[in-house]
C-alpha positions in Angstrom: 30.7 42.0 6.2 33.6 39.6 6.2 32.8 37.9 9.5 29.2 37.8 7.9 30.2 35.6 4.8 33.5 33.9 6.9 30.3 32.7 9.2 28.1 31.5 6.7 31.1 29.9 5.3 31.4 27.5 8.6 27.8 27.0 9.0 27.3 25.8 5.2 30.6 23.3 5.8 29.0 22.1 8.8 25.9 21.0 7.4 28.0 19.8 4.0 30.5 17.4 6.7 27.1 16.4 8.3 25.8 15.2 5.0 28.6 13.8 4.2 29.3 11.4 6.9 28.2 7.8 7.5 26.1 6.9 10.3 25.1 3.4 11.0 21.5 3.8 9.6 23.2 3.3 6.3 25.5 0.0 7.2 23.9 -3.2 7.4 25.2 -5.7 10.1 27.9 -6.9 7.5 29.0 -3.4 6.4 27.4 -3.1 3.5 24.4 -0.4 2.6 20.7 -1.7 3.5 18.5 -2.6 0.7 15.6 -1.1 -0.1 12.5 -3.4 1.4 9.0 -3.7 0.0 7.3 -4.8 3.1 4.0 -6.7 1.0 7.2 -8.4 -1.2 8.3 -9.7 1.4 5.6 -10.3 3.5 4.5 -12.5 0.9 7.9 -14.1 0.7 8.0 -15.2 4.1 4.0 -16.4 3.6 5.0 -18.8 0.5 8.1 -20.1 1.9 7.8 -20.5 5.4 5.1 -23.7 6.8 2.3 -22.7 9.0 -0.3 -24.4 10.1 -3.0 -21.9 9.5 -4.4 -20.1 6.7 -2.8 -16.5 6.4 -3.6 -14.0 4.6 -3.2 -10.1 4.5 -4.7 -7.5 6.6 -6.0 -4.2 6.0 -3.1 -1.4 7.2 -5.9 0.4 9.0 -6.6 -2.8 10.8 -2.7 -3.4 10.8 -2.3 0.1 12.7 -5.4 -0.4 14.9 -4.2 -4.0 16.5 -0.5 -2.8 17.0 -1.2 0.8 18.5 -0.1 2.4 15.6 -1.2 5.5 14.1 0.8 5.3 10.9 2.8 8.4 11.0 6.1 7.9 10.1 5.8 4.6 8.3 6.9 4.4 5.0 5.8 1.2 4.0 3.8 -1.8 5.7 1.9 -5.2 5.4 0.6 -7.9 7.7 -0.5 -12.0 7.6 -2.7 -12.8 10.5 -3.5 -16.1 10.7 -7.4 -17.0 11.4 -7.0 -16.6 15.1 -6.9 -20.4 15.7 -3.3 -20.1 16.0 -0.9 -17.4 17.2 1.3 -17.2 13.5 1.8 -13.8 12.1 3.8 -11.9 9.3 4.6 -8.4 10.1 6.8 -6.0 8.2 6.8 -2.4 9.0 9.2 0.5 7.7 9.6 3.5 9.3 11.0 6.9 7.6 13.7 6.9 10.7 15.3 5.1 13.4 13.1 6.5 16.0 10.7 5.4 14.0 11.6 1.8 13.5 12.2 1.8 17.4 8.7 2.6 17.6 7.6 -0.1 15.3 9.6 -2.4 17.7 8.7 -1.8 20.8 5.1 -2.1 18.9 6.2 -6.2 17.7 7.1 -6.4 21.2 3.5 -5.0 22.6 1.6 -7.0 20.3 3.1 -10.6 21.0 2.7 -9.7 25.1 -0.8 -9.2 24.1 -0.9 -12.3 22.2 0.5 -14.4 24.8 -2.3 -13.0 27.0 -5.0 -14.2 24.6 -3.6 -17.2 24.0 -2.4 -18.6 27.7 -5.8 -19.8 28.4 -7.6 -20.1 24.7 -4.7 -22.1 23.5 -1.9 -22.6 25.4 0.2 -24.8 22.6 0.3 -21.3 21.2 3.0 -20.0 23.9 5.9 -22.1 22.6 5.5 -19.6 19.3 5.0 -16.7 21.1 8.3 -17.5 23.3 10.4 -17.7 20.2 9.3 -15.4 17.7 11.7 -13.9 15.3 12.3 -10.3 15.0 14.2 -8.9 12.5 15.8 -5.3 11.8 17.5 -4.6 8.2 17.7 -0.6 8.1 14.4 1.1 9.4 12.7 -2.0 8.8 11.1 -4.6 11.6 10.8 -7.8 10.4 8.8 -9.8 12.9 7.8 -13.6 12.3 5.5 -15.9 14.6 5.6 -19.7 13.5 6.6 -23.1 14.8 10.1 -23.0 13.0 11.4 -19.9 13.6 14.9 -20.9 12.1 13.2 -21.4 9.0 11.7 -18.0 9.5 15.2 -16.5 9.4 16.4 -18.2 6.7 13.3 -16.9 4.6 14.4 -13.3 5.9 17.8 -13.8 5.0 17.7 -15.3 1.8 14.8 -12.4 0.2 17.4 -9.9 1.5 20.6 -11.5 0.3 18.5 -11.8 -3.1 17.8 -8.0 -3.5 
């Protein structure tokens, strides 16, 4: 009966010491804890304070899902601007529930702009220059993922909602 309770003993401090320490899902590049991240906030954000040259506006999530090969399992929160289709530009912010998750939702940023330079090489190849440069952006389980012309200014709009939380 001892050994029974000594066990349970070590077991139950195993899991408290694995609650209990830090992994880096919780530290942000600069060591501090990630902020919370409304993905339509700052969708919009990025929408209002970044220039593009074509109208953008939200997109349904099952649409959202549908053009990135997502199902929607395991995110916690997303929104997207497509533009009309004219140009390339596009807001993206997906947040995942996990790390694997957020992998996921960046290998899916990834897929989608291949796909995009696709369409666009021989519809509108001024498009490409976007498409080589795009900005994506990971703050927690979140992908951040920007195509515009000034993808600086992109950053700058990531940077300054998230310093501003």
């Amino acid at each position: 009966m001892k050994k029974l309770i000594a066990g349970l003993l070590v077991i139950m401090m195993m899991f408290a010491a694995a609650g209990c320490s830090g992994d880096d899902e919780t530290q942000s590049a600069n060591g501090g804890a990630y902020k919370a991240i409304a993905a339509a906030d700052l969708a919009k954000y990025i929408a209002e304070n970044v220039e593009f040259k074509d109208f953008m506006d939200t997109v349904d999530s099952e649409i959202l899902y549908k053009v990135y090969g997502l199902d929607g399992s395991g995110l916690s929160d997303a929104c997207a601007y497509f533009s009309t289709g004219a140009t390339a530009e596009e807001i993206t912010v997906l947040t995942s529930d996990d790390r694997e998750g957020a992998d996921k939702a960046e290998e899916a940023c990834r897929r989608r702009i291949e796909i995009q330079k696709e369409g666009f090489e021989n519809y509108v190849p001024e498009e490409l220059v976007k498409l080589n440069s795009p900005v994506i952006k990971r703050e927690g389980n979140t992908v951040i993922m920007v195509i515009c012309d000034n993808s600086a200014s992109a950053e700058e709009a990531i940077k300054a909602y998230i310093d501003n939380l």
